[in-house]
N, C-alpha and C positions, 0 to 999 in steps of 0.2 A: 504493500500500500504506500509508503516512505518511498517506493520505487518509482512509484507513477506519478505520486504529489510530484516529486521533484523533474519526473519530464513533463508535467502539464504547467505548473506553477514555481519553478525554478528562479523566476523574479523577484519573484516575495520572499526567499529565502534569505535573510539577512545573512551578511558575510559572504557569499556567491560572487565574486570577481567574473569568472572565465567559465560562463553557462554550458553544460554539457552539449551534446552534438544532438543526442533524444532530445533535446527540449527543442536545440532550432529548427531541427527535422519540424516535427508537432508542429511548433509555431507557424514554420513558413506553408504548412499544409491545412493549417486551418486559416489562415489569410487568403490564402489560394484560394481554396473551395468558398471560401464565407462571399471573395468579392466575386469570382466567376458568377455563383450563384445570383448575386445581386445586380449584375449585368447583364444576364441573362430575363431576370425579371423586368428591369427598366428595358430595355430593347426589347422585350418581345410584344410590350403593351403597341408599339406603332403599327399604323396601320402597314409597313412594309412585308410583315412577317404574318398578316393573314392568310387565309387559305387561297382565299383569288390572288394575289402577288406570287408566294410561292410557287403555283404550279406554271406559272407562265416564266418564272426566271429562272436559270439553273444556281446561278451565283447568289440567290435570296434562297433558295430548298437548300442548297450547300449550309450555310451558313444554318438556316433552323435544324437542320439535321444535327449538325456541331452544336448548337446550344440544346437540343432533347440530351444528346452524349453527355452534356457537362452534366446536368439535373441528374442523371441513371446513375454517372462514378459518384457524385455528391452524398448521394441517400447514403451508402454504407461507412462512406467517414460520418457523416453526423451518427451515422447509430456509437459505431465504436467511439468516436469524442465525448458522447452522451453518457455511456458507461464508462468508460475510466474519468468522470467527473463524478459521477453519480458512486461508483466507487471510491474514490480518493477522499471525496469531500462528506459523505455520509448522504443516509435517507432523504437529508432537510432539501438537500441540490432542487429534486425534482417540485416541489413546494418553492424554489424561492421564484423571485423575478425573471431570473436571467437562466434557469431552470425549464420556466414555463414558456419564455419565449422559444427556448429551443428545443420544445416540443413541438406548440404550435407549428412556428416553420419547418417541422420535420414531414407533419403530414400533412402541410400545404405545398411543401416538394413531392410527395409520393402522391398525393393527386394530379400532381403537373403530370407526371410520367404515365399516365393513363389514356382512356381515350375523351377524358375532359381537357386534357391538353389544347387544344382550339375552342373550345366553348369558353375557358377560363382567360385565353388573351384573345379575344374575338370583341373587337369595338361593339359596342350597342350603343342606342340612344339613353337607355339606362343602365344603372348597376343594380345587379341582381344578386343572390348569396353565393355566385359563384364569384365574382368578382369581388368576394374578402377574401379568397386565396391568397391575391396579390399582396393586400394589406399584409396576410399571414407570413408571407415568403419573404419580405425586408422587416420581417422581426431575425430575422438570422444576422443582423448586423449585430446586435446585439451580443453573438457569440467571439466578439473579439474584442468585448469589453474589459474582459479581465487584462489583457497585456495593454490596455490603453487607461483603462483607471477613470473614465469620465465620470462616470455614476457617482464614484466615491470621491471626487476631486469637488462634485455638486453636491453633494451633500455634505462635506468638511465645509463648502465656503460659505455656504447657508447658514451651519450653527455658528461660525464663525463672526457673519456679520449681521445675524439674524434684526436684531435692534435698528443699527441704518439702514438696513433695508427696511422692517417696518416702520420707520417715521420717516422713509424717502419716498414709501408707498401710498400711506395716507395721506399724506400734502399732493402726490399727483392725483388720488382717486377723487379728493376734494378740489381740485380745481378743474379735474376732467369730468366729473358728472357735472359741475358749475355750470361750465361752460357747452356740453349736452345739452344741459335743462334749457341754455338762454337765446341756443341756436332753435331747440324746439318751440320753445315761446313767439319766437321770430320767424320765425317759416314753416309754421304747421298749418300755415292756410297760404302761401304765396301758389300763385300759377304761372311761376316763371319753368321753364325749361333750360333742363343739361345733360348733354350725353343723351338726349333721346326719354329722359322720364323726369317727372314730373318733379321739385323740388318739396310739396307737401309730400308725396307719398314717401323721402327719402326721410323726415324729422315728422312724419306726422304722431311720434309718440317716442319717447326718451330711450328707450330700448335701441330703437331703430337709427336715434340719432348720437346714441352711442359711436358707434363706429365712423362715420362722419367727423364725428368730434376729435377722436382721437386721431385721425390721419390728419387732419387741418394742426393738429397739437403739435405732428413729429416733422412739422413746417411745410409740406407736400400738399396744392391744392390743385387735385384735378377737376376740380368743380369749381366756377365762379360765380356762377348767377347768384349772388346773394342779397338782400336790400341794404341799404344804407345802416342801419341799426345793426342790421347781422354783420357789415363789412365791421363796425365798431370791436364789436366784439369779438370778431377775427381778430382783428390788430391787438386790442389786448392778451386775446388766448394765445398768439403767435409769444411774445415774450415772456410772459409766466408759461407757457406750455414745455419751451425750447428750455425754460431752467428746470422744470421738477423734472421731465425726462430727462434731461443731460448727467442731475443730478442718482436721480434712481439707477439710470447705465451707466454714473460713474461709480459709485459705491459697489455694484454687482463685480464690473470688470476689472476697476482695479484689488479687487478681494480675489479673482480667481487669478490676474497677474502676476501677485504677491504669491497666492497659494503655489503657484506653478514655478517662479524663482525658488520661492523658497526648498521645493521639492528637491530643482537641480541643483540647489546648493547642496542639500543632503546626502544627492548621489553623489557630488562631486568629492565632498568632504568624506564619504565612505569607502570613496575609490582609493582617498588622499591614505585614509588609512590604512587600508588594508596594502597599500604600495608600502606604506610605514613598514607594519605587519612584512611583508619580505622582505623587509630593504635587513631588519634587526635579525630574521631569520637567517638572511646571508650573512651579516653580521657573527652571528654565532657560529653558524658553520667556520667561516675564514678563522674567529678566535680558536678556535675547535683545533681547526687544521695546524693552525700557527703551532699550538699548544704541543701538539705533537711532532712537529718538525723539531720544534725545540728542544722536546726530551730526546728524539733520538738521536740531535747532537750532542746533546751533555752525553748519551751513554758514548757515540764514538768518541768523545775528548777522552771520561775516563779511560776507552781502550784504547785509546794513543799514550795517556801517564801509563799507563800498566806496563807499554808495549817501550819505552822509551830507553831503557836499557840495552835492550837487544837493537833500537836505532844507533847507538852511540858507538856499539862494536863492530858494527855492518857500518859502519861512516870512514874507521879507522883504516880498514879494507880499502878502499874505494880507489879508482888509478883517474890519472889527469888525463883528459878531452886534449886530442892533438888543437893549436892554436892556427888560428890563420891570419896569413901573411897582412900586417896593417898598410903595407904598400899594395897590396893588390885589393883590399879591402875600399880604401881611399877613392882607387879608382873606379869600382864598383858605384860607389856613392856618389863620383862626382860625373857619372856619365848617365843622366835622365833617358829615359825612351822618349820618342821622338812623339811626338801628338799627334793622330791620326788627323787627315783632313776632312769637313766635313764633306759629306757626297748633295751631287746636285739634287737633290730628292729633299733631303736636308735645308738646302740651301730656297729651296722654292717655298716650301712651308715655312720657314720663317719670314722670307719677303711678305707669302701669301698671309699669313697671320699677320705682318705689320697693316698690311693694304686693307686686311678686314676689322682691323682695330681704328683706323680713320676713317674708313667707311659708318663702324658704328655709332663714330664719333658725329657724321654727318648725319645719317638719318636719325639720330636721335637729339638733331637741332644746337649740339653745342659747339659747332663751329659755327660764324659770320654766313659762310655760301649754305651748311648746310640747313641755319633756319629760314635763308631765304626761301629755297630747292622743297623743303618741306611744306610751308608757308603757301607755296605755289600749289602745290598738289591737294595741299588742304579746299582751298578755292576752288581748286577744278570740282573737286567732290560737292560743295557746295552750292556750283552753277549745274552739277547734271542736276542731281537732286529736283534744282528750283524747276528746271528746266522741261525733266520729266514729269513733275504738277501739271505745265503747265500745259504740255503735249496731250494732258490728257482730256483738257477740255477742247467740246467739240468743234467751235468756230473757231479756236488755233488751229488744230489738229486737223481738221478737213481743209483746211486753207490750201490754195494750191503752192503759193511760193514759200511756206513754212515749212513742207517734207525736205527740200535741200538744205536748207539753215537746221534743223534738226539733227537729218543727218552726217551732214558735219562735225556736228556738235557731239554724236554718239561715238564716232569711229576717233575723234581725239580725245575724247572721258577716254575710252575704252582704253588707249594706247598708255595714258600717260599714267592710268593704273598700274596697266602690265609692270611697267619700266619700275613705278614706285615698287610694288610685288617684289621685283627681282630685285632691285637693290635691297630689301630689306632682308630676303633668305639669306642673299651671297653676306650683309655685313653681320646675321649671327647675332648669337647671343640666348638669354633664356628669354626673352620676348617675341623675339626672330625666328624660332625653330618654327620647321613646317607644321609642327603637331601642334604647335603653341594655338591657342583658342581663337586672338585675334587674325593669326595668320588666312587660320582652317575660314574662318569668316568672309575674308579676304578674297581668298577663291571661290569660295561659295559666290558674291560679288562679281565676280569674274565671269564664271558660265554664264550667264547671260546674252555677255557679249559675242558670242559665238552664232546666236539666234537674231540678236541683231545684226552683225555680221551678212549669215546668210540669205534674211529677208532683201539685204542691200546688194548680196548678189544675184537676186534672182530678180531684183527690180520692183519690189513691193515695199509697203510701207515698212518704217520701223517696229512699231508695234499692229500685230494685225487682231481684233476685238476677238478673239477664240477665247476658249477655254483653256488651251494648253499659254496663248499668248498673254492672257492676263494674268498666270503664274509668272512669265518673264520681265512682265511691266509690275509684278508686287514683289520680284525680286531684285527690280532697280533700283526703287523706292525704298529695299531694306538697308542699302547706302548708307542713309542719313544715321543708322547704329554708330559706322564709325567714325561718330564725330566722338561719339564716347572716348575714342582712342589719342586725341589730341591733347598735347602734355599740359593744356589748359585744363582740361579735366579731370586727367590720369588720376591726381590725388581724390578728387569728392568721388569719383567713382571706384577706389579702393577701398576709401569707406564708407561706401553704400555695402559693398560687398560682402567687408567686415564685422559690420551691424546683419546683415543678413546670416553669414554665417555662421554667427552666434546666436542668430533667434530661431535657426533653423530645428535645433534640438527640443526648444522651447515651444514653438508650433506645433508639434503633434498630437497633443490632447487640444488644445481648442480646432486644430483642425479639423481631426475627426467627430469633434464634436459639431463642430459648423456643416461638415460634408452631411451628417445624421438626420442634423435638423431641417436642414434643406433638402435631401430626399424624401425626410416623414412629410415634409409639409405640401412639396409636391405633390405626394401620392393622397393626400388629405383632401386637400383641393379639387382632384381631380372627383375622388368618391363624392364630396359634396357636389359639386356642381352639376357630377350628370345624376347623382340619383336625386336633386330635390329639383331640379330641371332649371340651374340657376340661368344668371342672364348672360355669366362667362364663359359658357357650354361647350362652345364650340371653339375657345379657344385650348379649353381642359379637355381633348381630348384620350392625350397618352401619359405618363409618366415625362419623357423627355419633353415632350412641349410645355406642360404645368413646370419643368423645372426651369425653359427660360424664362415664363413669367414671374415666378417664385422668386428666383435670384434679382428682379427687380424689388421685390415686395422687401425680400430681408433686408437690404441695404436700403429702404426708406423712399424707392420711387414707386408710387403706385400710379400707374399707368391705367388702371382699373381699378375701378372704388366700389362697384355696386354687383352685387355678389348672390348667391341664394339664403333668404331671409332664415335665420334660426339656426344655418349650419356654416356656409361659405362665412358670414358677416362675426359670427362667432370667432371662425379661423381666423379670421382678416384681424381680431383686434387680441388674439393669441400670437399673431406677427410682429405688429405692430409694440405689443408689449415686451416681449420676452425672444422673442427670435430676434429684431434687430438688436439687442442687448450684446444673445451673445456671435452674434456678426462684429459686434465691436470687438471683443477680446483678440483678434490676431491684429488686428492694427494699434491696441496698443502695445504689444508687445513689440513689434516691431517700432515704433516710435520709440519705445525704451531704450530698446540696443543702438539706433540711428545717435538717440542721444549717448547713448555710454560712448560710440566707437567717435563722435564729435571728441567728448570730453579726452579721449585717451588722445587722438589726434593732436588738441591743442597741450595736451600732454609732453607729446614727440617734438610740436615745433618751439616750443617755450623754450628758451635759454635759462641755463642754468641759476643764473643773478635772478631775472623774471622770477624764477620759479622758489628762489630764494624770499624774494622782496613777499609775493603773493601770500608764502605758507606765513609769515610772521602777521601779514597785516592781517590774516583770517584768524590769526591766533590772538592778537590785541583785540578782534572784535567777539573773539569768544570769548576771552577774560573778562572786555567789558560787561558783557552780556550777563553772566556768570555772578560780576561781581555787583549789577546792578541786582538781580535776583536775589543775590544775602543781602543787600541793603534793604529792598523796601520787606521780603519775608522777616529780618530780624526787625524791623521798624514793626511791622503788621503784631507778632508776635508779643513786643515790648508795650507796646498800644493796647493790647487788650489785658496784660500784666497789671498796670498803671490806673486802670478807668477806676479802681477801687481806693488807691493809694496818693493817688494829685487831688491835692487841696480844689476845693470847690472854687475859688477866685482866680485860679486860672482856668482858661478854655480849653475848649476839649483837642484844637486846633495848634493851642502854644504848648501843650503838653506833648503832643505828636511829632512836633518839630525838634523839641527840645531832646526828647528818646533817639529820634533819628537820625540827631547830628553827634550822638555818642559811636566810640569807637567800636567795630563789630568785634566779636569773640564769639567761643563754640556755646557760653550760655551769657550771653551780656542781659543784664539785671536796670533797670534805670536807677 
């Protein structure tokens, strides 16, 4: 049992450095299957993968073939994961949450594989009980809860910050019903028109004008028709709305930011240790080893005192080493070997390495010619660029005397690329290498020109409006990346990098927390809208289409305000509250790291005196700070000492002053 805990749950094992190979086996196959599974579910809801598509395409029957395959190998790792959890963990497994969820999706998989397999992703006008299958089938996300920890990260930050959030809640609940009640007052009889329906019918009762409310709260109005009195109280609900929400998602997100630092500080600090932990164990060993090399010196000394007597008689023996001639010796030493020459092979690599050391001195702008040379080529990239804009609009582009000035203009970008290219491989370096990232970019940039090239030898336009042709015109266009590369930028986009690369570890729990909640809420959407026959019906058709409208809804654009009454308008204000929240949590994180990798930057360029002058004057204004805080705490304390003991004829004012101008100590007395 201790056997399997540790290949299912080997993360949780405190002390655990360097996770067995059974665990990453497990892990990486229950990833697998968990996400196959759940790509298979979001893709097969399209209408591409019906019966009528399928039988007409081979390359769409391919494909659903391969996704029936995935769902068939899937069933019997869910049973075996099922049982070595339900084994390892005891009875309670199949009772908990995350237990039942992976039941549920267990037989809403083995129904898939059946011959309800088409009735179950088969579009209708409505949802029927087959189509909670689906619902059933992305509860299997949930089975890779335990190696991501979100559940439990949501519930530490909730007891955590339980109190600000409820008095961040009830200040927005009370100025968002407020402002409901004042919009319904105001327009539960107007017969203005938006979007096609009726503005009474949208606040004709407080429930209704709920949802309304809140989205005008989280500053988005895609509705405007309002009257005069209603815009009023728009304008006011606009800035107390924008602070109780800012405030409610900042107390959430910065609780779960903290949580989540503070996490990897944990790991980090256990990794620190247990590296301790070997560093003291090799430690011991080497003392170990030492220890013993040393005895078995002391015993060969003592066998050399033992043995020293019988050296002394074997010395007295010993015959003299014939000498050699100091005249022939002399000339030995004063005749050096000759120094080989070097060979031409030799001699070219060294010129050829001088040549590619002023080369890289050029293209890396720190000679006179070569920031010119550079500078130059910087331009050209910045005239295709423009240039390619502007090719693409129609009354340039159809113009007749604008195809030769064009292409002109293409075949000398193209050239003076190439030339830049080559001089940057030939001068080298670890920027320079062809594998290097900017390079590989480089020529990616490059192919292009070959297509326009050939269009110019066949006597056609530069760009011809295809499918294949507007890949070549969106790969001109991806140019303008390397301005990124220009030593103007070099540094802020090392540390963008650098911030990235350190919030990348950090990202993982609210990611998959974010990817969760934007799939549940898709899939939410969609069951609402076609089973209460909302009025976004038709936009909610599949899984993937509800998720690009969703992905607008979480990040605060609603494009779509007006929903099906009782279940869509419910969801819409379960978005609006709690989904955009925690859409926020990856963008603060990343605004944290952006700021640490700034601070450490002006870290690196600060001179030393700078950095001298700075620590002292943060430190005079900590002292002051410090010392102001003992002054008026021992003033406060001696003040309320004194209210019994100062004579009545002075004030309560001369008394206070007179405490507070005595000198502080650990118990000062007036």
């Amino acid at each position: 049992r201790r056997f399997i805990f540790d290949m299912l749950y080997a993360h949780l094992v405190p002390g655990v450095v360097h996770w067995p190979w059974r665990y990453r086996a497990f892990r990486a196959a229950t990833f697998g299957f968990t996400l196959a599974s759940t790509l298979v579910t979001v893709v097969c809801t399209t209408s591409y993968f019906s019966a009528g598509y399928t039988e007409n395409s081979y390359l769409l029957s391919l494909f659903s073939w391969m996704f029936f395959t995935v769902d068939v190998l899937s069933l019997p790792w869910f049973v075996v994961a099922f049982s070595f959890r339900t084994y390892s963990l005891g009875w309670w497994h199949p009772l908990s949450f995350l237990g039942i969820c992976e039941v549920l999706s267990f037989f809403a998989v083995a129904l898939s594989v059946t011959r309800m397999r088409d009735q179950i992703f088969e579009q209708k006008d409505g949802i029927g009980a087959d189509e909670i299958i689906i619902q059933m089938r992305l509860l299997r996300l949930f089975n890779i809860e335990s190696y991501i920890g979100t559940i439990r990260a949501l519930k530490d930050v909730l007891q955590v910050n339980w109190l600000p959030l409820l008095k961040g809640g009830l200040v927005l609940l009370s100025v968002w019903f407020s402002h409901a009640t004042l919009l319904h007052l105001l327009m539960h009889d107007s017969t203005q028109m938006d979007m096609g329906r009726l503005q009474s019918e949208r606040f004709g009762d407080v429930p209704s004008a709920l949802q309304y409310s809140l989205v005008h709260l989280t500053g988005d109005f895609p509705i405007t028709a309002y009257t005069f009195p209603a815009r009023a109280v728009l304008l006011v609900g606009i800035a107390m709305g924008l602070c109780t929400l800012a405030t409610f998602t900042g107390i959430f997100s910065s609780g779960f930011v903290n949580y989540v630092t503070r996490q990897r500080e944990e790991e980090l600090l256990a990794a620190a240790e247990n590296r301790m932990c070997g560093v003291v164990k090799a430690g011991i060993k080497l003392q170990a080893r030492y220890r013993g090399m040393k005895a078995r010196k002391e015993v060969a000394a003592k066998r050399r005192r033992a043995m020293a007597p019988d050296l002394a008689a074997a010395a007295a023996t010993t015959f003299m080493q014939p000498m050699v001639s100091a005249h022939t010796g002399a000339e030995s030493a004063d005749s050096p070997e000759a120094d080989s020459e070097p060979s031409r092979w030799e001699k070219f690599q060294e010129k050829f390495g001088k040549f590619r050391r002023h080369l890289r001195s050029f293209t890396e702008a720190r000679t006179p010619a070569g920031l010119i040379v550079m500078s130059f080529f910087s331009v050209v990239l910045v005239l295709n660029v423009i240039a390619t804009l502007v090719g693409t609009i129609p009354e340039v582009g159809d113009h007749p005397s604008s195809g030769l000035i064009f292409q002109v203009e293409e075949v000398f970008c193209d050239t003076m690329f190439l030339v830049e290219y080559i001089l940057r491989i030939v001068a080298g370096g670890p920027r320079n290498r062809v594998t290097a990232p900017w390079r590989l970019f480089d020529l990616f940039t490059l192919i292009p020109g070959i297509a326009v090239l050939r269009n110019l030898a066949l006597g056609r336009k530069i760009i011809q409006h295809s499918t294949a042709e507007r890949v070549v015109e969106m790969v001109i266009l991806c140019r303008i990346v390397r301005v990124l590369d220009f030593p103007v930028f070099r540094r802020e986009v090392v540390t963008v990098c650098r911030a990235l690369k350190s919030a990348s570890g950090l990202l993982i729990m609210p990611g998959f927390l974010s990817f969760h909640i934007w799939l549940c809420t898709s899939a939410a959407f969609v069951w609402c809208e076609n089973q209460y026959q909302g009025p976004f019906q038709k936009e909610m058709v599949s899984i993937p289409s509800a998720m690009y409208w969703t992905s607008h809804f979480l990040i605060g654009e609603w494009a779509q305000i007006d929903f099906s009454p009782g279940a869509g308008s419910r969801l819409c204000i379960l978005v609006a509250l709690f989904g955009m929240m925690t859409f926020a949590i990856p963008l603060g994180i990343i605004v944290e790291s952006v700021q640490t990798a700034l601070m450490l930057e002006l870290v690196e360029t600060t001179g030393l005196d700078e950095l001298d002058k700075l620590d002292r004057a943060v430190t005079k204004d900590l002292e002051f700070e410090a010392e102001e805080q003992g002054v008026v705490a021992m003033a406060s304390q001696a003040t309320m000492k004194t209210k019994s003991s100062i004579p009545k004829r002075k004030s309560h004012r001369q008394a206070t002053i007179q405490v507070s101008m005595r000198p502080r100590g650990p118990r000062a007395r007036p």
